[in-house]
C-alpha positions as CSV (number, residue, x, y, z in Angstrom):
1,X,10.5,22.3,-0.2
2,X,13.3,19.4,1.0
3,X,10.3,16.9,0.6
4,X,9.5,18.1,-2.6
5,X,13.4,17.9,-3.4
6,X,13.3,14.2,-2.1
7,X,10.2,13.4,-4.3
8,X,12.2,14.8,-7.4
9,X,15.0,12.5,-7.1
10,X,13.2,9.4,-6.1
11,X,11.4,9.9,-9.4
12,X,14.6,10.9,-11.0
13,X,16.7,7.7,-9.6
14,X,12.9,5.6,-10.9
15,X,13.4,6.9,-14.6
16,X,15.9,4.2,-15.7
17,X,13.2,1.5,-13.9
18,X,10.1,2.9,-15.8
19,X,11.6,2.3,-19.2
20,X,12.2,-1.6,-18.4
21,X,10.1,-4.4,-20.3
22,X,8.0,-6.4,-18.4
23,X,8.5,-9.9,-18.2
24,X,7.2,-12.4,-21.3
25,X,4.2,-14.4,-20.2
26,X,3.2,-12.1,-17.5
27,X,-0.3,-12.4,-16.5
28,X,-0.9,-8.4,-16.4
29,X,-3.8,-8.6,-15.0
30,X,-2.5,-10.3,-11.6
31,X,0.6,-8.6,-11.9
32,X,2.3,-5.4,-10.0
33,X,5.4,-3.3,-11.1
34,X,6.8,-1.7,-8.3
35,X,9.4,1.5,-9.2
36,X,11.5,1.2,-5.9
37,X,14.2,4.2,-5.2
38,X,16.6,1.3,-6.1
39,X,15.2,-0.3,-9.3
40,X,11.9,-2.1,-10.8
41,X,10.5,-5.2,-9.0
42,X,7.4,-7.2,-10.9
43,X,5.4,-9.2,-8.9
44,X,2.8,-12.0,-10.0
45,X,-0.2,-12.0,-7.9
46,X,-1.3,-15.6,-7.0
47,X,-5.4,-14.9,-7.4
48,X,-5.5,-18.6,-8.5
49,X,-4.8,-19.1,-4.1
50,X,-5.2,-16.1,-2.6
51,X,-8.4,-13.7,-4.7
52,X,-9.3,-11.5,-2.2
53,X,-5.6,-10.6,-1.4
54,X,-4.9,-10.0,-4.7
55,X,-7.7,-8.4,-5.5
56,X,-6.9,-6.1,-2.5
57,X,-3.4,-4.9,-3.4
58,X,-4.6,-4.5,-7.1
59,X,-7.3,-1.9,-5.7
60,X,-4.6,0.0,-3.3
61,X,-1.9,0.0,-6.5
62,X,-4.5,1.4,-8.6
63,X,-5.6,4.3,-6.1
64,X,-2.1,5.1,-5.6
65,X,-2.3,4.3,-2.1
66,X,1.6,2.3,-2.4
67,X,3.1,5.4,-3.9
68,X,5.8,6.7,-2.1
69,X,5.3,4.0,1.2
70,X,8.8,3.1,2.4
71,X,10.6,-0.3,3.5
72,X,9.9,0.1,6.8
73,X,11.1,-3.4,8.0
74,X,14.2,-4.7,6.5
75,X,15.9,-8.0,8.0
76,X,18.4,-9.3,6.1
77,X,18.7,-12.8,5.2
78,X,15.3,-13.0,6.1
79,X,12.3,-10.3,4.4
80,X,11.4,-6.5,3.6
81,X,8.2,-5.2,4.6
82,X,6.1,-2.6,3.1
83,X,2.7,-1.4,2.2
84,X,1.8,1.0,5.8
85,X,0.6,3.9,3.0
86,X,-1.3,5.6,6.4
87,X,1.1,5.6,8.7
88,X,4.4,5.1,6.5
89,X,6.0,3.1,9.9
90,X,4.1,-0.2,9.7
91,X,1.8,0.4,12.1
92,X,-1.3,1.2,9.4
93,X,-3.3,-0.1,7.3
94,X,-5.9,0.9,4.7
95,X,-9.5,2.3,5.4
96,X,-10.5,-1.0,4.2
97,X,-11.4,-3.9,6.4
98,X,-8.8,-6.4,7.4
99,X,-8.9,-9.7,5.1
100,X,-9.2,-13.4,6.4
101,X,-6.7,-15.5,5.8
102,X,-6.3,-17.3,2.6
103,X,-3.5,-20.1,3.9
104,X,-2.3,-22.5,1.1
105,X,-0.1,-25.8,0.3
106,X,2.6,-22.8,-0.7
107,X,6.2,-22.6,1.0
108,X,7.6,-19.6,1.9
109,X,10.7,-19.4,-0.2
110,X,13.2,-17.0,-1.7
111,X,11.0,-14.1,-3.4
112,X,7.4,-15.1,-2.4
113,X,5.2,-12.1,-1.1
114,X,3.1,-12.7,2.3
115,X,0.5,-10.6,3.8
116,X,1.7,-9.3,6.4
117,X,-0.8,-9.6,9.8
118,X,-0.9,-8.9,13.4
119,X,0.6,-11.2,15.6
120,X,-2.4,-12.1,17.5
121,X,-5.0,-13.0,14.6
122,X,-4.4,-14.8,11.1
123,X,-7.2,-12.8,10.0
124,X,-5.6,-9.1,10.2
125,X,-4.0,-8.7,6.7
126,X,-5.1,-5.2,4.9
127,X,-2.4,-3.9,3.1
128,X,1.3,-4.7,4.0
129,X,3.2,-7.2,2.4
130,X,7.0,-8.5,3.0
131,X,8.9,-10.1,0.5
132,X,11.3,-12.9,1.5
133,X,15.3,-13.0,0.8
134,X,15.3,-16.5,2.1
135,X,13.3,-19.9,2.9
136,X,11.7,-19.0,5.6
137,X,9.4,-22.5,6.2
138,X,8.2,-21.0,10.0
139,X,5.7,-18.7,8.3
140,X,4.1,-21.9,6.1
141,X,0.4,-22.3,6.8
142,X,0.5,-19.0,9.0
143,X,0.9,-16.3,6.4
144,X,-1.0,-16.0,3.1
145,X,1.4,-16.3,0.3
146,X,0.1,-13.7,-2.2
147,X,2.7,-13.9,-5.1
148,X,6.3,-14.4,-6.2
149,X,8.9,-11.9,-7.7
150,X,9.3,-12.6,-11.1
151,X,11.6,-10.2,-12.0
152,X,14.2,-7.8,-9.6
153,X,15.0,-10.1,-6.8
154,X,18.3,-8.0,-7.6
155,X,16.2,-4.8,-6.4
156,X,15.1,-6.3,-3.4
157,X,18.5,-7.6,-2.5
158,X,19.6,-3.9,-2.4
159,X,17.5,-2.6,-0.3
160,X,18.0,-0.8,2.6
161,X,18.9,-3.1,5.6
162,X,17.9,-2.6,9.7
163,X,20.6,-2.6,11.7
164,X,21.3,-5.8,13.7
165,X,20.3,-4.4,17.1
166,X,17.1,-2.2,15.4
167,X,13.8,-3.4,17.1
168,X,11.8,-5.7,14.6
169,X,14.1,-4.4,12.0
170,X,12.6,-1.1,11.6
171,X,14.5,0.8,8.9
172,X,16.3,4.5,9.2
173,X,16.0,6.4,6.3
174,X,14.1,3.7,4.3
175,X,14.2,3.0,1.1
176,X,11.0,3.3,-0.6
177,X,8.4,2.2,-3.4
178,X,8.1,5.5,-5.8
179,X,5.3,4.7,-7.9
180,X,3.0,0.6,-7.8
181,X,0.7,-0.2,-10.4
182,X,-1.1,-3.5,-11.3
183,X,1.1,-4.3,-14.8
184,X,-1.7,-4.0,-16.8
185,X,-1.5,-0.1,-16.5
186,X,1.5,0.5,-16.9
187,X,1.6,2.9,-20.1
């Protein structure tokens, strides 16, 4: 029942989100809008550098396997992590097999979406993504850059933050993405 309670007012707090325009020019089919507990975010997917990573996160949107998947990892000044629709910590991925990289000439800068991976192989992206607050030019030509925010940087700037002494900035009480479909969906 309290879960059912919480799923209410996510949806509830998403309402005001769902009735936003999309952005003019939007390439809808390499596009997701993401409903967040805290407001819309619209991401264009880069399939021009990045296909199969694209193509991937368009197939999870559309099964509805982002739905309800918190901010797990939070840093501020630095990104928020999401997309663990398995485990909801960070620690899964989909039943899909992991991705090779798709490195390009692309900085990591203020509101461009990686793939997430494990530490140990460039080729372990599946379904997490982070999306930067700042320039973060360590992760260039080691993360695939999947897209950019194109509108609600504002959103992402209000989520939920890790405290300064949480271990890899894991998140209490995350904020979370209530509903992710590729744009050209949205009704």
């Amino acid at each position: 029942m309290i879960r059912l309670i919480g799923i209410f007012a996510a949806l509830l707090f998403a309402l005001p989100a769902l009735a936003q325009p999309l952005p003019a020019n939007l390439d809808k089919q390499n596009a997701l809008v993401i409903d967040t507990s805290k407001g819309r975010v619209v991401i264009a997917l880069r399939a021009d550098i990045a296909p199969k990573h694209a193509e991937r996160l368009k197939q999870l949107a559309r099964e509805g396997f982002y739905n309800n998947v918190p901010f797990h990892r939070v840093m501020g000044g630095f990104m928020a992590q999401t997309g663990d629709g398995q485990n909801f910590n960070g620690t899964g991925g989909s039943k899909y097999p992991n991705l090779k990289q798709e490195f390009s000439n692309v900085p990591f800068t203020r509101g461009v979406v990686g793939m997430a991976r494990r530490g140990d192989s460039v080729d372990s992206a599946n379904s997490q993504f982070f999306i930067m607050f700042a320039d973060g030019p360590s992760l260039n030509g080691q993360y695939t850059v999947i897209g950019n925010v194109v509108s609600g940087m504002d959103v992402v700037d209000k989520l939920k933050k890790a405290s300064p002494t949480s271990p890899g900035g894991a998140v209490t009480d995350p904020d979370k993405m209530v509903k992710v479909q590729v744009a050209s969906d949205v009704k």
